[in-house]
C-alpha positions in Angstrom: -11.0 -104.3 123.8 -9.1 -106.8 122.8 -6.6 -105.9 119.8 -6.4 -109.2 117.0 -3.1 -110.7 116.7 -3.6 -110.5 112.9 -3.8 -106.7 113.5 -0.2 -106.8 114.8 1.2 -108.8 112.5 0.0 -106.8 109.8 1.1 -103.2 111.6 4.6 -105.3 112.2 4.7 -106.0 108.5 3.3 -102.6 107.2 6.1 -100.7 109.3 9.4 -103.3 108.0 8.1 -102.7 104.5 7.9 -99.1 105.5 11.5 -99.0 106.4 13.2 -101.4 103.7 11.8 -98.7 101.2 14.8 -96.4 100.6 15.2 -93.5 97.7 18.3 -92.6 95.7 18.9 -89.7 93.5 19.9 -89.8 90.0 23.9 -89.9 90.8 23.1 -92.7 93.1 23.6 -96.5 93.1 23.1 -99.0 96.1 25.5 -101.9 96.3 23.7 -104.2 98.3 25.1 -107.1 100.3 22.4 -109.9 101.1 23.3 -112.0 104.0 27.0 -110.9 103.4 26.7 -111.7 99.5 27.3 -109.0 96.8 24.6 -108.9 94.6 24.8 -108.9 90.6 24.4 -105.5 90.1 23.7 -102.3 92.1 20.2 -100.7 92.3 18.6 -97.4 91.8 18.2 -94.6 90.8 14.4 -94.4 92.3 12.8 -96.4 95.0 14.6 -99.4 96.3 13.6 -101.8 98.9 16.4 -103.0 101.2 15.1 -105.9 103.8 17.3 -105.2 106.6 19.0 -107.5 108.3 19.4 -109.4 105.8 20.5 -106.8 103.2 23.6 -104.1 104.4 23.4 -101.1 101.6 26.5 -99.0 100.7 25.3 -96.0 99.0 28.0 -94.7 96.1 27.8 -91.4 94.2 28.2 -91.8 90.5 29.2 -87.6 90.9 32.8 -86.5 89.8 34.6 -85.7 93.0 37.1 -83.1 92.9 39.9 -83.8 95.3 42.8 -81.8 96.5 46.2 -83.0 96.9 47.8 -81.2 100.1 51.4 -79.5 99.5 54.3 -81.9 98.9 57.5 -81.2 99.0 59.4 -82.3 96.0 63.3 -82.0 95.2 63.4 -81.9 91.4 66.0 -83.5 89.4 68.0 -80.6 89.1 68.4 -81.0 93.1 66.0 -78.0 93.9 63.4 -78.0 96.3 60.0 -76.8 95.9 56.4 -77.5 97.3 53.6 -78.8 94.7 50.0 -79.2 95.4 47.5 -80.2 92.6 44.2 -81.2 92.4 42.6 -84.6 90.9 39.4 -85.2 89.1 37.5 -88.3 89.5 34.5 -90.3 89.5 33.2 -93.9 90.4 32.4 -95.8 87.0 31.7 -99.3 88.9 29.9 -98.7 92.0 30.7 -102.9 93.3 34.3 -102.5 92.6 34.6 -99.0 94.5 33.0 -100.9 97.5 34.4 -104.6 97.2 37.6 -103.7 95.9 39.1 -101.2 98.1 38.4 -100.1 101.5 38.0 -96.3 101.1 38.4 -95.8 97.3 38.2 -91.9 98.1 41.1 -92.2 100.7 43.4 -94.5 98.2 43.0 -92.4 95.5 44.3 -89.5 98.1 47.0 -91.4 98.8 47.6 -92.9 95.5 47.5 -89.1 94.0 50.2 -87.8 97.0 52.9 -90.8 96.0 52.6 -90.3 92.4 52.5 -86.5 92.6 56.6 -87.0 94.2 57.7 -89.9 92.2 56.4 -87.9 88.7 58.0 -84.5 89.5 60.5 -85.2 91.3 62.6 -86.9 87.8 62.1 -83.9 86.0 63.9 -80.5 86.2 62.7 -77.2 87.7 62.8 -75.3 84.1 60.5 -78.9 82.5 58.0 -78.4 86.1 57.3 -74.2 84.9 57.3 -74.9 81.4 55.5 -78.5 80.5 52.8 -78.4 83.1 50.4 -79.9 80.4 52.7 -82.7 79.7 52.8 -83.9 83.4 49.1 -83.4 84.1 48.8 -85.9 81.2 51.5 -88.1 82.9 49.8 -87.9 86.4 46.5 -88.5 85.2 47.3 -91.9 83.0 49.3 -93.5 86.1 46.6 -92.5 88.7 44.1 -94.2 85.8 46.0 -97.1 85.6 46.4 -97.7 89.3 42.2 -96.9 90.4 40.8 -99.0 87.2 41.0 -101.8 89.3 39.0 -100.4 91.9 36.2 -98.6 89.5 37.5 -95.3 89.4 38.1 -93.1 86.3 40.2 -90.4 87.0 39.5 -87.7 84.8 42.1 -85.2 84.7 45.0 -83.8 87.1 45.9 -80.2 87.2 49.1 -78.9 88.7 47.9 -75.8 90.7 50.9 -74.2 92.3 55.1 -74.5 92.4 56.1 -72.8 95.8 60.3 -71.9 94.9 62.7 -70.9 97.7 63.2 -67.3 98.0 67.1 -67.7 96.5 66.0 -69.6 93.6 63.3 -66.9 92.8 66.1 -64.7 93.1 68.5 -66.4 90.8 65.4 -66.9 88.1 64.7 -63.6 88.4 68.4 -62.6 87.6 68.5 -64.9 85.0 65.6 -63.3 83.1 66.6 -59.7 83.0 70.3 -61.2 81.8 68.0 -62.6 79.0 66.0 -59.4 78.7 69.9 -57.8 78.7 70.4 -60.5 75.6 68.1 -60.1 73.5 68.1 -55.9 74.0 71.4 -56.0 73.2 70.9 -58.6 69.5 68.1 -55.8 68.5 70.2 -53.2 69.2 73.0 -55.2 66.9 70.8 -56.1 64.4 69.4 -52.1 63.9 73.3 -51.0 63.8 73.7 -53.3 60.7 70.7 -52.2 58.8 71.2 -48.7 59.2 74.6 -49.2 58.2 72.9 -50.6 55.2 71.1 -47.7 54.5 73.9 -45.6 55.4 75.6 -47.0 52.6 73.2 -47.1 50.0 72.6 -43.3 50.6 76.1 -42.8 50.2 76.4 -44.3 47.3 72.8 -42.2 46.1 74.8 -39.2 47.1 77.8 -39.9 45.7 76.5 -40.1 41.9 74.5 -36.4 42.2 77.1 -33.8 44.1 74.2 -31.5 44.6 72.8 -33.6 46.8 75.4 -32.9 49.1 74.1 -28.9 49.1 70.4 -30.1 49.8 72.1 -32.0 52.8 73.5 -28.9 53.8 70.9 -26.8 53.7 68.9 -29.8 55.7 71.1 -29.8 58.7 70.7 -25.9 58.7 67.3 -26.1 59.0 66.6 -28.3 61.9 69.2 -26.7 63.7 67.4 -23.3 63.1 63.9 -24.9 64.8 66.5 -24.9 67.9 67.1 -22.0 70.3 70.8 -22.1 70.2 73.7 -20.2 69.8 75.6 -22.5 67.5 76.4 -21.1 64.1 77.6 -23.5 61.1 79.0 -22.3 58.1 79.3 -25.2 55.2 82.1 -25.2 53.6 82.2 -27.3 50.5 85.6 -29.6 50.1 85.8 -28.3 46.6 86.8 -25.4 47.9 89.5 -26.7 50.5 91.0 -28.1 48.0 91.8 -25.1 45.5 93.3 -23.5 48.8 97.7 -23.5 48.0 99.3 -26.2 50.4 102.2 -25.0 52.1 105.7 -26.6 50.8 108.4 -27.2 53.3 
């Protein structure tokens, strides 16, 4: 039995058709490249048909990627060094610019995060790298923007993740902070001598208008030292007293 050329043709035909189909997800675009020429805009999401070989497809993911920026060692400008890693936010906003643009767009913006990552840091000081990490996040993440726009890329955010320190300069921070602890113990303790001297005075000067107050005072101090188990005995001894005693005349 002899098979009918049209058969062929038509089984040929069926099985191109069958392979040109191709399915993207919803965070997918195809850039597609007929007979080496970029076309106007990318396809999908859905089923595409890609008539190889005269169409190449790139596939892109519209996703946010989240990238980590290995370790980098980074002398502040305070001269200290310390090691830096971070991690960068981003996501392809023009799928034909990410392809026709760039080579690797996820590979520059590696590179692109590492070299800005040093040149940021490295002009501030240590103290302005622990204490304004929300400043330089913003800082990183407007000159990454600015440098991947031209290649489709919106990067989203930078975060700072760790500051590795030199054991002697976590040393010398950590003698730094309990002088400042030392500081600041020593100003409350200052400031709480001056108001009880405050009080101290105004009490006097209470006391000083009602003389009986000095007997209730007495009688006070006996008291709590009575709740004591002691063997101290006090015997008050108004100055009134002391003073109708005769002074001896030489």
């Amino acid at each position: 039995m002899l098979i009918s050329p049209l058969l062929i043709v038509f089984v040929v035909v069926a099985f191109y058709l069958l392979s040109s189909i191709k399915i993207l997800n919803e965070y997918e675009r195809a850039v597609v490249f007929r007979l080496g020429k970029l076309l106007d805009r990318p396809k999908g999401p859905g089923v595409i048909l890609v008539f190889a070989p005269i169409d190449r497809m790139a596939r892109v993911s519209l996703r946010t990627i989240v990238m980590d920026v290995p370790p980098q060692d980074i002398i502040t400008r305070d001269n200290v060094s310390v090691k830096v890693n971070a991690v960068v936010y981003f996501r392809v906003v023009d799928p034909r610019r990410a392809i026709v643009e760039v080579e690797s767009y996820h590979y520059a913006t590696s590179q692109l995060a590492q070299t800005t990552l040093r040149s940021v840091l490295g002009q501030v000081e240590l103290d302005d790298l622990l204490a304004e990490r929300e400043r330089l996040n913003a800082q990183l993440q407007q000159i990454l923007d600015l440098h991947t726009e031209p290649w489709g890329v919106k990067v989203a955010s930078v975060e700072v993740k760790q500051v590795d320190l030199p054991p002697d300069m976590q040393r010398a921070m950590a003698k730094q902070a309990e002088a400042e602890r030392e500081k600041r113990a020593k100003i409350v303790h200052a400031a709480g001598e001056l108001e009880a001297s405050v009080k101290l005075a105004q009490a006097a000067t209470a006391m000083a208008a009602e003389p009986m107050t000095i007997t209730l005072r007495y009688l006070q101090t006996l008291t709590e030292i009575a709740t004591e188990k002691n063997s101290t005995i006090i015997f008050p001894l108004p100055l009134e007293l002391v003073n109708m005693l005769p002074t001896r005349r030489s």
